[in-house]
C-alpha positions as CSV (number, residue, x, y, z in Angstrom):
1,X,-0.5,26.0,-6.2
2,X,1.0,22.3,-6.7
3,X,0.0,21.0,-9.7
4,X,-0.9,17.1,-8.5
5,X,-2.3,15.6,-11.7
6,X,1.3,13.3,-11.9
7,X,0.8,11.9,-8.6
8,X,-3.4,11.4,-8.9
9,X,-2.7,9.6,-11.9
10,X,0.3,7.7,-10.1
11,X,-2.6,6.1,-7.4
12,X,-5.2,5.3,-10.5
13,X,-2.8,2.2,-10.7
14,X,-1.2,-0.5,-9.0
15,X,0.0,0.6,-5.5
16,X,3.0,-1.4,-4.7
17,X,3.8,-1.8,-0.9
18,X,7.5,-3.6,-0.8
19,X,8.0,-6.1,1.9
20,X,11.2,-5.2,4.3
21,X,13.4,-7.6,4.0
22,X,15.7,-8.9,6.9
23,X,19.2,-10.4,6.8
24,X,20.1,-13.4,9.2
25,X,20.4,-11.4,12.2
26,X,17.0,-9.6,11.5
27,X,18.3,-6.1,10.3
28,X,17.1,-4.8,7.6
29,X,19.0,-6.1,4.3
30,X,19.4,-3.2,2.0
31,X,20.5,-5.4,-0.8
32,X,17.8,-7.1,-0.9
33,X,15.6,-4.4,-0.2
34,X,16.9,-2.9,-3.3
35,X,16.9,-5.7,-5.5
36,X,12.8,-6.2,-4.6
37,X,12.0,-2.9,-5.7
38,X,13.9,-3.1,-9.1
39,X,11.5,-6.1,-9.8
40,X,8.7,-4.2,-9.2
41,X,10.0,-1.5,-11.2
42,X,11.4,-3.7,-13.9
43,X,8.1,-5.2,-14.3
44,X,6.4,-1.9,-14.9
45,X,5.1,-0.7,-11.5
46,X,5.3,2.4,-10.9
47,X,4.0,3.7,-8.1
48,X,5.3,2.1,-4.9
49,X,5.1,2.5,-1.2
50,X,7.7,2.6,1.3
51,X,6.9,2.0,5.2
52,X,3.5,0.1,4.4
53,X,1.7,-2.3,6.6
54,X,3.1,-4.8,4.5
55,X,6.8,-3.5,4.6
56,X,5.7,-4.7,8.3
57,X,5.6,-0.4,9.3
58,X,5.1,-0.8,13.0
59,X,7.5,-3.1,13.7
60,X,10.5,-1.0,11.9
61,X,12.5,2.2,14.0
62,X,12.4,5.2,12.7
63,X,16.2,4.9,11.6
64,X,15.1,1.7,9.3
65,X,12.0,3.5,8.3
66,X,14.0,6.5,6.9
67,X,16.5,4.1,5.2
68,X,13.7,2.2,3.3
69,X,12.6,5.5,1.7
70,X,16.2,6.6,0.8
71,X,16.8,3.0,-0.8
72,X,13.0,3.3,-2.4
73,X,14.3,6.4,-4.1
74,X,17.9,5.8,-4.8
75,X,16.6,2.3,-6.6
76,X,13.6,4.5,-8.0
77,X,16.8,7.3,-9.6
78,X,18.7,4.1,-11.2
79,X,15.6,3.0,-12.7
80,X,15.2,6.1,-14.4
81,X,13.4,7.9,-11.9
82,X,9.8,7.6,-13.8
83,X,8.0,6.0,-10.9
84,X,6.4,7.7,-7.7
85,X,7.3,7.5,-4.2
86,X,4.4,7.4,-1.3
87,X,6.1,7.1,1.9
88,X,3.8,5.5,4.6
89,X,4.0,7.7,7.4
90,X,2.0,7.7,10.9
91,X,2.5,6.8,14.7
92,X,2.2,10.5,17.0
93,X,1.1,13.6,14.9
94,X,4.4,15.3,15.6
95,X,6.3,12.1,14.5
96,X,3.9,11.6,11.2
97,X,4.9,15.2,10.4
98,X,8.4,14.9,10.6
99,X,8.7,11.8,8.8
100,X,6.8,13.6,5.9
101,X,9.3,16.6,5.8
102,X,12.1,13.7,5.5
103,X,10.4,11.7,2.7
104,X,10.0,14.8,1.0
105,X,13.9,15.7,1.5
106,X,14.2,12.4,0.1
107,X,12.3,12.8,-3.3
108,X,9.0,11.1,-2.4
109,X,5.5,12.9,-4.0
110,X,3.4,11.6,-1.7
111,X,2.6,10.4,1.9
112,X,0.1,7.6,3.1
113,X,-1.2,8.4,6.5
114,X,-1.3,5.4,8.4
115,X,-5.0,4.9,10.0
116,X,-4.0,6.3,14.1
117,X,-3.9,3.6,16.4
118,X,-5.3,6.1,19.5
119,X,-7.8,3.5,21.0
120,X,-10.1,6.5,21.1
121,X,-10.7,8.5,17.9
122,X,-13.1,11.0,17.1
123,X,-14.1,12.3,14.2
124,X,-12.9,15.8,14.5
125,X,-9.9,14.7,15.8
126,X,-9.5,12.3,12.7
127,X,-9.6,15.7,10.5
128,X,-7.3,17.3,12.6
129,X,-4.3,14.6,12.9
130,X,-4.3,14.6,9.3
131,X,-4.4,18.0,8.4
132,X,-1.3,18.2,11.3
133,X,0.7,16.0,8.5
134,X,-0.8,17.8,5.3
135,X,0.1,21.2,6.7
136,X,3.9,20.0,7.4
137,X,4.0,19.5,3.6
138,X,1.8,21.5,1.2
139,X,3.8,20.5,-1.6
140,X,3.1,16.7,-1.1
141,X,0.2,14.5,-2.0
142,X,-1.6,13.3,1.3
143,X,-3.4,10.2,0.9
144,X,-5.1,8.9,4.3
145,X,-4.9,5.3,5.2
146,X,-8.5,4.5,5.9
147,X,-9.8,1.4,8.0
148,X,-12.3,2.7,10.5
149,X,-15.7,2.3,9.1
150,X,-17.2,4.6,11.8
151,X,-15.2,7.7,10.1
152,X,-18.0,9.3,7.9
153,X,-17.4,10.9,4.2
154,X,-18.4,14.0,5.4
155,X,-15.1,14.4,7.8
156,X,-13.1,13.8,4.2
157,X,-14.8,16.3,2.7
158,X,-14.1,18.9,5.3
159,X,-10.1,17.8,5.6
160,X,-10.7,18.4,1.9
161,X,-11.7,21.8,1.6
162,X,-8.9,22.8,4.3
163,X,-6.0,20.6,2.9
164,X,-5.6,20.9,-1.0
165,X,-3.1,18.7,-1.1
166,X,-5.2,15.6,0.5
167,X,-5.8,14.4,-2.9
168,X,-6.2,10.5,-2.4
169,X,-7.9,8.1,-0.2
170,X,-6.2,4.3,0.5
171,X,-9.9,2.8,1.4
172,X,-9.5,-0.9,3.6
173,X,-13.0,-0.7,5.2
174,X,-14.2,-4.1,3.8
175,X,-17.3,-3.0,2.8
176,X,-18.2,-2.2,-0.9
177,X,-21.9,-0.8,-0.3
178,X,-19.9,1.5,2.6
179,X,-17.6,2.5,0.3
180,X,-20.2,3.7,-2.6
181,X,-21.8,5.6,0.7
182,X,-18.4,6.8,1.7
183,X,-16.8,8.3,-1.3
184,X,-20.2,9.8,-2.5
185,X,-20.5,12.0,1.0
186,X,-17.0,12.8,0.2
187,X,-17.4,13.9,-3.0
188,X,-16.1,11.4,-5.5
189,X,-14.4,13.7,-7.8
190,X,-12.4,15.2,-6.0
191,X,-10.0,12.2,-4.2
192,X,-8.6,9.7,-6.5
193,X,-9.6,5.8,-4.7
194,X,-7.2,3.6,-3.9
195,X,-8.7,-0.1,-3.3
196,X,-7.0,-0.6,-0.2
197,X,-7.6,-4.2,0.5
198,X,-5.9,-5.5,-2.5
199,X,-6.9,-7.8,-5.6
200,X,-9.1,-9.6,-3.9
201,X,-11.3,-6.3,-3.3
202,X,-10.5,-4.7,-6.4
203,X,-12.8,-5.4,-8.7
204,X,-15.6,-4.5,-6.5
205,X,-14.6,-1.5,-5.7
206,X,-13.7,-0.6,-9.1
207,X,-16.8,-0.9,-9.7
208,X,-18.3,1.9,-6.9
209,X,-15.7,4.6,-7.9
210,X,-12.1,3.5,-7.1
211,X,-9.6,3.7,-10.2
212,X,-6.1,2.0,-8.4
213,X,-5.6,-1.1,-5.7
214,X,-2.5,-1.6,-3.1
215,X,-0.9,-4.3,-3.5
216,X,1.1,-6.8,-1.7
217,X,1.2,-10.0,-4.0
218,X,2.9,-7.1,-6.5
219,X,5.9,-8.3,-4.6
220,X,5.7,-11.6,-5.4
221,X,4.2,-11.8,-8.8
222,X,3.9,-8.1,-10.6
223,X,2.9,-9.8,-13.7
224,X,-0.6,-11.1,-12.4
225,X,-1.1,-7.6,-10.6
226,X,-0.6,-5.6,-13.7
227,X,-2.6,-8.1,-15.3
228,X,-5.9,-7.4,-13.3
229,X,-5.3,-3.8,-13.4
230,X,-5.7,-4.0,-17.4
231,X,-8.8,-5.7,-17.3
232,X,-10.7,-3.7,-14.5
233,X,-9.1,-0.4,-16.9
234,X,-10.8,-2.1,-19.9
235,X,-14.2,-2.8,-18.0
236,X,-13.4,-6.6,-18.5
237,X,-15.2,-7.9,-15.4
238,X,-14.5,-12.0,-16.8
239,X,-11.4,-11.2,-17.3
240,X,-10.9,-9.6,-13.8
241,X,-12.2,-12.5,-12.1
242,X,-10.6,-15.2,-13.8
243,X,-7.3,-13.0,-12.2
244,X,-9.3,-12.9,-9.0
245,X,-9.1,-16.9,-9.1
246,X,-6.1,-17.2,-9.5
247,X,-5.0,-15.3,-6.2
248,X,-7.9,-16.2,-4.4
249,X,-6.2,-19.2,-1.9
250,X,-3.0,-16.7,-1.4
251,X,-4.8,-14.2,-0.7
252,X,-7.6,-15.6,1.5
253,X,-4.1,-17.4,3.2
254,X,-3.0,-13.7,4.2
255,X,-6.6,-12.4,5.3
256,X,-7.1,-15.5,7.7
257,X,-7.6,-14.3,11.5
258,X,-7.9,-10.9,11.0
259,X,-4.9,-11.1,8.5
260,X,-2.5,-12.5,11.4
261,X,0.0,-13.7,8.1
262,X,-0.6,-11.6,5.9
263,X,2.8,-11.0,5.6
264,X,4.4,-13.9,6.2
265,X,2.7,-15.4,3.3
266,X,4.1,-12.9,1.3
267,X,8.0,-13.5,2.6
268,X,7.3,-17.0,2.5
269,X,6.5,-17.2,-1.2
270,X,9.4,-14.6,-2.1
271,X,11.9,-17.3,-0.4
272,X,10.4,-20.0,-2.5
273,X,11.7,-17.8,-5.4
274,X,14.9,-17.2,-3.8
275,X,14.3,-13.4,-3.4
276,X,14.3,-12.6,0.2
277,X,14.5,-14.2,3.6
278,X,11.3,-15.8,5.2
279,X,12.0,-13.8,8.4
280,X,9.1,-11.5,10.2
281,X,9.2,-10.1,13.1
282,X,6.8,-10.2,16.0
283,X,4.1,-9.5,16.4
284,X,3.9,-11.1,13.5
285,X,5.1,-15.1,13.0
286,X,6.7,-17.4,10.0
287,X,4.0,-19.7,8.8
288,X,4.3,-23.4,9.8
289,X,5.4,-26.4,7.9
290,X,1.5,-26.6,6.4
291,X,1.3,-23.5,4.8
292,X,4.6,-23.4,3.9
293,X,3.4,-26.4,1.4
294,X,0.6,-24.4,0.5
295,X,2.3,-21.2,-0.4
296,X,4.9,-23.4,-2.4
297,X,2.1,-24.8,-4.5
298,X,0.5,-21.9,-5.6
299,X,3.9,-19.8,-6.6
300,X,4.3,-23.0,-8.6
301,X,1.0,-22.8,-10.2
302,X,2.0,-19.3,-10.7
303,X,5.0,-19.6,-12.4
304,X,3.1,-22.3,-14.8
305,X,2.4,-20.4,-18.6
């Protein structure tokens, strides 16, 4: 059997999901894409996530998809090859598999299920589309993408017991008291829990059981990320929240309207640093002249000792 302790400890920490950034005739820019992640990994991060929602997932084809993980791992080899690769994967069952056999041909340890889309999910069939992907590759860490709130602990638990190798759960239901509920009809030993809605979240769901947060600010400032990683490690709840203030406005910019730019306030604070293009793509929009400001102002403040 697959020893997984590397990769559970690899999601007790900060979950980095890379923005995809595009060139100036919107194709993905490999460059820069690869220059991105050796910031992350140069500032410490290492565990990071190709083909997330905010490496804008849905709006990529599969060819761009499968490049971003060959770049995530080529860039993660350079580096050293010390950091873990959790390739987002999701879309048709079929499809999900497939693209889990080709990150693990590529040197990832892990997949994130992306949360199906199916307008009509049940939960049976919740257990079953994921253990569809988990079965494709045994040897792989699973770790579903969770953002239904009607999907019950005990339909975890029983993909548990038939999939060893689901060993994580990314949890976005905003909902602390939910998630205590959740993850105890689980069974909270046995998945590490990932904070899937970010800082913001973070330190109160650290405090009902979850031990690592995704992250999409990572991108744009690593340094405060690791930051409130230490202090919700150390028990440090001040010191947690004084982080949490400090991202608050940027990240209650991306959560606006059902998180409409929750991306494009990421890109558009990377090109106030000069890293990346600004450039989204639909259904997702640039941010106007107003928030531009705003976003300026804060990766100022930011970048203030």
């Amino acid at each position: 059997m697959t020893d997984f302790s590397r990769r559970r400890a690899a999601l007790a920490d900060v979950v980095a999901i890379p923005v995809t950034p595009f060139d100036e005739r919107g194709r993905l820019d490999p460059d820069a894409y690869r220059a991105l992640v050796r910031r992350l990994l140069d500032a410490g991060i290492r565990t990071v996530t190709p083909n997330g929602n905010t490496g804008e997932f849905y709006s990529l084809t599969p060819e761009e998809r499968r490049l971003e993980v060959e770049l995530t791992a080529a860039e993660v080899a350079d580096a050293g090859g010390e950091a873990e690769i959790v390739v987002g994967v999701g879309h048709d069952p079929a499809g999900a598999a497939d693209a889990a056999r080709q990150a693990r041909e590529a040197g990832a340890g892990m997949v994130m299920v992306h949360q199906p889309v199916n307008p009509y999910v049940s939960q049976a069939g919740w257990i079953d589309y994921h253990r569809v992907v988990a079965e494709a590759v045994p040897d792989l860490g699973v770790v579903p993408y969770l953002r239904n709130p009607l999907i019950e602990g005990e339909a975890l638990a029983r993909l548990g017991e038939e999939c060893p190798n689901v060993i994580g759960v990314k949890y976005a239901v905003p909902d602390a008291a939910r998630f205590a509920a959740f993850a105890h009809d689980a069974g909270a030993d046995r998945f590490v829990w990932v904070a899937g809605l970010a800082e913001l979240y973070a330190p109160a769901y650290f405090a009902c059981g979850a031990t690592g947060f995704t992250s999409g600010l990572v991108n744009v400032a690593p340094r405060i990320s690791l930051e409130m990683l230490r202090a919700l490690r150390a028990g440090d709840h001040a010191a947690a929240m004084r982080v949490w203030k400090r991202i608050r406005h940027f990240e209650d910019l991306r959560a606006e309207r059902q998180s409409a730019n929750n991306v494009s306030v990421v890109k558009e604070a990377l090109a106030v640093l000069g890293l990346c293009r600004r450039d989204v793509r639909p259904p997702s929009r640039e941010l106007p002249d107003d928030l531009r400001e705003k976003v300026a102002e804060i990766v100022k403040e930011w970048e203030q000792p």
